[in-house]
C-alpha positions as a Markdown table, in Angstrom:
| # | Residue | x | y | z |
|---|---|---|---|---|
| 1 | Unk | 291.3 | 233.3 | -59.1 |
| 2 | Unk | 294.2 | 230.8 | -58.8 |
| 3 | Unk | 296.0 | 229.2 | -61.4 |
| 4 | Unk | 295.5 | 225.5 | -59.9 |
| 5 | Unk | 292.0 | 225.5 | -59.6 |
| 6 | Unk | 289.5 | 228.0 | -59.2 |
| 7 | Unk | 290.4 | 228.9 | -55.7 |
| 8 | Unk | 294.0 | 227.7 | -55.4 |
| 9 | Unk | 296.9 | 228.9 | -56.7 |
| 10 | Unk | 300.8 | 227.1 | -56.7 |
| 11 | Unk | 301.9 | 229.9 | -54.2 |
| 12 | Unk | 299.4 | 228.4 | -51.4 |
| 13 | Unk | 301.6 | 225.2 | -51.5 |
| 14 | Unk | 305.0 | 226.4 | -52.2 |
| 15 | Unk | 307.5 | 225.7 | -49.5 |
| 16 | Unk | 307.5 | 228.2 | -46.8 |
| 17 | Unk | 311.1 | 227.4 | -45.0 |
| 18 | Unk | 314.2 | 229.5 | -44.7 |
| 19 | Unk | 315.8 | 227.6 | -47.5 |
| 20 | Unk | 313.2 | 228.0 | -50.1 |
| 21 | Unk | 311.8 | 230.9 | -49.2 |
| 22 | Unk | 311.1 | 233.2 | -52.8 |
| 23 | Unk | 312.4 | 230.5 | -54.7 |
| 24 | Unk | 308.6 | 229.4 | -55.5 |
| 25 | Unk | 308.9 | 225.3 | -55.4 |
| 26 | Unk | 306.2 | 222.9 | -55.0 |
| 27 | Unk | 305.1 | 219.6 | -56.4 |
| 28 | Unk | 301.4 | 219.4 | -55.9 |
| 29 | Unk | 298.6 | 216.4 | -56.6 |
| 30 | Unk | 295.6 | 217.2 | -58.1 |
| 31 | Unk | 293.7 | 215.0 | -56.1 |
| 32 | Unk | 294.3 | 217.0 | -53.3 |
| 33 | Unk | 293.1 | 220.0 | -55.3 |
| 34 | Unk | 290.0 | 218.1 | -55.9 |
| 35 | Unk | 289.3 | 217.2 | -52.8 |
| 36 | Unk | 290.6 | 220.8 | -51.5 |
| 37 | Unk | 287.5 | 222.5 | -53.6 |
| 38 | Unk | 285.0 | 219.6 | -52.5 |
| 39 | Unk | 286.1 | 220.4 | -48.9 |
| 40 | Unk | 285.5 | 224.4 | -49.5 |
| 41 | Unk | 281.9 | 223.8 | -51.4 |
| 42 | Unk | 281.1 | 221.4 | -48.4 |
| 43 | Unk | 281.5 | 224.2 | -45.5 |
| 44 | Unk | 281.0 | 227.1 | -48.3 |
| 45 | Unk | 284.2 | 229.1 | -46.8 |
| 46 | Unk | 287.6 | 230.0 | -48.2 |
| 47 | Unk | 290.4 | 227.1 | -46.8 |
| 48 | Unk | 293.5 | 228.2 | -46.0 |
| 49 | Unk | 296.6 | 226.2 | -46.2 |
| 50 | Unk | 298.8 | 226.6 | -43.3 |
| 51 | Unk | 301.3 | 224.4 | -45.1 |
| 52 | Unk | 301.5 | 222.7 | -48.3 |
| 53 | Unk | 304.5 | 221.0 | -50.4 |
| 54 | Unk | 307.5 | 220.8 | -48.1 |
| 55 | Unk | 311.0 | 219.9 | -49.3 |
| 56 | Unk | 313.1 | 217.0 | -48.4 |
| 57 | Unk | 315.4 | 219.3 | -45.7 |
| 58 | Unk | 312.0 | 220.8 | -44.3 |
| 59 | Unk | 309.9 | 217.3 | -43.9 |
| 60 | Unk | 312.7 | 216.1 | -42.2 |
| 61 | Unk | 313.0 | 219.1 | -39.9 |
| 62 | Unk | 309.3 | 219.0 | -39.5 |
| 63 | Unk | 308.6 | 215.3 | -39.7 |
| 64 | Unk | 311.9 | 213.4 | -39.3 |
| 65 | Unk | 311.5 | 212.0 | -42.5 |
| 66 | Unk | 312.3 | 213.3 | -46.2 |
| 67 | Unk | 309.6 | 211.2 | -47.7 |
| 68 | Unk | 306.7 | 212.8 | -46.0 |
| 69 | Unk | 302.9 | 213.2 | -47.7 |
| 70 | Unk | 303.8 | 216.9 | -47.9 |
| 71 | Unk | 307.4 | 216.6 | -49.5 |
| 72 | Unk | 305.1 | 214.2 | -52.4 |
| 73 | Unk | 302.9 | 217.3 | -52.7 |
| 74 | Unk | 300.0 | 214.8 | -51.5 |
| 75 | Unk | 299.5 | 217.0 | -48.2 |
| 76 | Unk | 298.0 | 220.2 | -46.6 |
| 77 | Unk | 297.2 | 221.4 | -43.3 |
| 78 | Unk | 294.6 | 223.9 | -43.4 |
| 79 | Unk | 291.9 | 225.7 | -42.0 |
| 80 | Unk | 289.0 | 227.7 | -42.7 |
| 81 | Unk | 288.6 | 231.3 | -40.7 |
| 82 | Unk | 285.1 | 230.8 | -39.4 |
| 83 | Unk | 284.4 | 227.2 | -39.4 |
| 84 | Unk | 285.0 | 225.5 | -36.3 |
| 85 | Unk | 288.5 | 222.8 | -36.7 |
| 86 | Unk | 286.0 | 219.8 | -35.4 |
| 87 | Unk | 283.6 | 220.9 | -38.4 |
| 88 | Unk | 286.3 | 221.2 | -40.6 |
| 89 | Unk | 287.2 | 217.7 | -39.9 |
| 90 | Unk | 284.0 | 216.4 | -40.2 |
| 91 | Unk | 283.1 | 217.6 | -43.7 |
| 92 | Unk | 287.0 | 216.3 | -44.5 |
| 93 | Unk | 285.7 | 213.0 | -43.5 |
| 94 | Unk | 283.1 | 213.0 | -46.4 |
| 95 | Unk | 285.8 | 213.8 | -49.1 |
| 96 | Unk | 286.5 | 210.6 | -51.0 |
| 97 | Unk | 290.1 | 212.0 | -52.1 |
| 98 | Unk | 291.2 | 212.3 | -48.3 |
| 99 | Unk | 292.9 | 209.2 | -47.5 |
| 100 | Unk | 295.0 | 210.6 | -44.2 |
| 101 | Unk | 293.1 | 212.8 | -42.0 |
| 102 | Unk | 294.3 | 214.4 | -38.6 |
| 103 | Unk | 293.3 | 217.1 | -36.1 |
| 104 | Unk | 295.8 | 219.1 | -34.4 |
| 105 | Unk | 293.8 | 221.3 | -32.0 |
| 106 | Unk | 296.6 | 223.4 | -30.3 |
| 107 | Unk | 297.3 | 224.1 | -33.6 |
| 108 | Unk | 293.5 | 224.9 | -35.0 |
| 109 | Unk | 294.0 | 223.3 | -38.0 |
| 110 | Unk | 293.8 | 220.1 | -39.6 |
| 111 | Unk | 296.0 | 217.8 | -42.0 |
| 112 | Unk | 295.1 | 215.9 | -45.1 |
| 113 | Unk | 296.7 | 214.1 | -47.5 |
| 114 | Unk | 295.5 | 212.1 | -50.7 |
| 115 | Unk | 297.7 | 208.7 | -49.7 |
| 116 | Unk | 296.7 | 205.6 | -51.2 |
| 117 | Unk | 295.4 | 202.9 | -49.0 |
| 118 | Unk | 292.9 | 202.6 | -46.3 |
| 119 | Unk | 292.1 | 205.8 | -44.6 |
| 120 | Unk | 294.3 | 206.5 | -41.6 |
| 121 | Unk | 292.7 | 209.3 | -38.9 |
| 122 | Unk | 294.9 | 210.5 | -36.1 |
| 123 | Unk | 294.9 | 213.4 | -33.3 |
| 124 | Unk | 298.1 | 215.3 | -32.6 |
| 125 | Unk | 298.2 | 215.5 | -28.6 |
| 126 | Unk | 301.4 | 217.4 | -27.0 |
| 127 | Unk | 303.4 | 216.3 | -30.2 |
| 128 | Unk | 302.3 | 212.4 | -30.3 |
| 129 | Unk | 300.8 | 211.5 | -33.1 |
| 130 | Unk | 297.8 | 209.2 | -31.8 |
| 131 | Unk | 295.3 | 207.2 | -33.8 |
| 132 | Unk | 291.8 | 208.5 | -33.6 |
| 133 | Unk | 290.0 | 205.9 | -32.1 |
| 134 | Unk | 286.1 | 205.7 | -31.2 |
| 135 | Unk | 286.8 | 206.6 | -28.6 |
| 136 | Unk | 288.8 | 209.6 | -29.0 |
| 137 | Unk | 286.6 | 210.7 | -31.5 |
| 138 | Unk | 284.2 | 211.4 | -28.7 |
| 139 | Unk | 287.0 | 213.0 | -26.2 |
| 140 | Unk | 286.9 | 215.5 | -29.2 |
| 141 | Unk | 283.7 | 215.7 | -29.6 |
| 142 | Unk | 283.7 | 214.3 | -33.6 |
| 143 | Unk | 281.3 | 212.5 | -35.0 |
C-alpha cells in the first residue's frame, strides 16, 4: 500500500505548511516506521499521522525551534480513529523504538519520536509542555 512500509507512504509525513504545501518534502527515519507498524499491529487499527516531517520555517513556527524531532524526520503525532488516545499511548509505551512519548488530549492525538537517549514522557496541558509524572499518569488515567 505505501511506498515506506506496508502501510505508510512519504506523502503521510511530507510537510503540510503554507510554504511547502505540493512541493512533496520530507526526511523521514525508519525507526519511526518500524515502530509506526509495531504501534498499528499492537492496537490492530490504521494510525493516522496528524503531522509528520516539518521544515525548519514550520518547527519554528510550531515549536520555536528549527531543530525539532519533526524537522529530523524522527517525529509524528498521530492517532488512530477508534482506539481511545489513552490506549493509543499505552500500546506506544510498549514500542522499543519510541524514545519521546506525549499526550495531547485537547488535541486527541499523541506525539512520538524515535530520539536517542532515555525515554522522555510528557502531557501537553493549555500549551505547557509538562513531564508525565506518576502522578499525572493517574490524573489521566494511564497506566
Amino acid at each position: 500500500m505505501g511506498n515506506l512500509s506496508e502501510h505508510f507512504s512519504y506523502k503521510d509525513f511530507t510537510c503540510k505548511c503554507e510554504s511547502c504545501r505540493g512541493k512533496g518534502e520530507y526526511k523521514i527515519h525508519l525507526g519511526l516506521i518500524g515502530g509506526l507498524e509495531l504501534l498499528m499491529s499492537s492496537v490492530k487499527k490504521p494510525i493516522n499521522i496528524v503531522t509528520g516531517f516539518r521544515c525548519e520555517e514550520s518547527s519554528a513556527k510550531a515549536l520555536g525551534s528549527k531543530k525539532s524531532y519533526h524537522a529530523q524526520g524522527k517525529a509524528a503525532n498521530i492517532n488512530a480513529p477508534g482506539v481511545p488516545i489513552k490506549e493509543l499511548f499505552n500500546a506506544a509505551e510498549s514500542i522499543p523504538e519510541f524514545k519521546g512519548i506525549g499526550l495531547y488530549p485537547d488535541e486527541n492525538l499523541i506525539h512520538v519520536d524515535t530520539r536517542s537517549g532515555e525515554r522522555e514522557e510528557w502531557v501537553k496541558e493549555s500549551g505547557n509542555y509538562v513531564p508525565l509524572t506518576r502522578e499525572k499518569k493517574r490524573q489521566y488515567g494511564l497506566t
